[in-house]
N, C-alpha and C positions, 0 to 999 in steps of 0.2 A: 525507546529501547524495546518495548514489549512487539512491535514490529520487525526487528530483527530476530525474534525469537522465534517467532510466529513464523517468518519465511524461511528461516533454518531448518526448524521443524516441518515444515509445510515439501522444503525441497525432498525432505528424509522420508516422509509420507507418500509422497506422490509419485518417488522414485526420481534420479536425476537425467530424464531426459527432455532434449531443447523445445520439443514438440509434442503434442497431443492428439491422437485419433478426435479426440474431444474438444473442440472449441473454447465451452466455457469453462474446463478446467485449464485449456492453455493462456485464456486469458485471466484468468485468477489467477494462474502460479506467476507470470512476467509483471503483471499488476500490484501484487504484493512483493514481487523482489523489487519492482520501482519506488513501491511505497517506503520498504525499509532502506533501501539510497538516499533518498531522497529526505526521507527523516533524520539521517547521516549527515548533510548536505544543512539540514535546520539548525540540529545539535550547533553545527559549527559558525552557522551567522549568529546564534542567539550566544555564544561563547564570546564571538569579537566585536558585539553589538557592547557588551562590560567590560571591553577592554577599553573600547573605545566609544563611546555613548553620544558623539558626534554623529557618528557615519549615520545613514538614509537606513528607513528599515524596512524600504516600501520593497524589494523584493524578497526578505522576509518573509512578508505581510502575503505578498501574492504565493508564494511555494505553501506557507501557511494555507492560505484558502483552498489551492489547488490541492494538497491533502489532504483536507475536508472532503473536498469533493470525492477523491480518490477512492477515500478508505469506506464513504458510503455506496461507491459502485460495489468496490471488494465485497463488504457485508453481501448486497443483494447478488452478486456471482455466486457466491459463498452458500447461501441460501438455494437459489436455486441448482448445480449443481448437485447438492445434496439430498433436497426433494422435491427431485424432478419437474426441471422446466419451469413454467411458472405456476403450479400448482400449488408451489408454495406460500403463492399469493391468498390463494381460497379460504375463508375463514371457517 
C-alpha cells in the first residue's frame, strides 16, 4: 500500500507529465507507477491465494521476486537522480 502512496505522491511531485527531459527521472516515475500496479496485482493473488489455498502460488512467487528486484532499481534511480548521477555512490 505504501507504494501507491509514494507514486501518488511522486506523480503530484514531479508534475503530471508522460515524459522527461531527464531519463532517470522518467524512468523512476513509470517504474514506480509499475511498481504500485503491480503491488495491486499481489494484494489480489495473495487475497484468492485464502480463498482458495489450492490454486499454484508460483506466479505469486515470481511477481513477488520481480518486485524485489524492482523496487531495489527504484531506491538506486531514486538515489541517484537526487544526488547527481552516481556520485552518490562515493563514500
Amino acid at each position: 500500500m505504501g507504494a501507491i502512496v509514494a507514486a501518488f505522491l511522486g506523480w503530484f511531485a514531479g508534475g503530471f507529465y508522460l515524459t522527461d527531459r531527464n531519463p532517470i527521472l522518467m524512468t523512476h516515475r513509470w517504474l514506480g507507477t509499475a511498481i504500485a500496479g503491480v503491488g495491486l496485482v499481489l494484494v489480489y493473488l495473495a487475497a484468492g491465494h485464502r480463498r482458495a489455498p489450492e490454486r499454484s502460488r508460483k506466479l505469486y512467487l515470481v511477481l513477488l521476486g520481480l518486485m524485489t528486484l524492482a523496487i531495489s532499481v527504484q531506491g538506486f534511480l531514486g538515489g541517484t537522480f537526487m544526488h547527481g548521477g552516481l556520485n552518490h555512490l562515493a563514500f
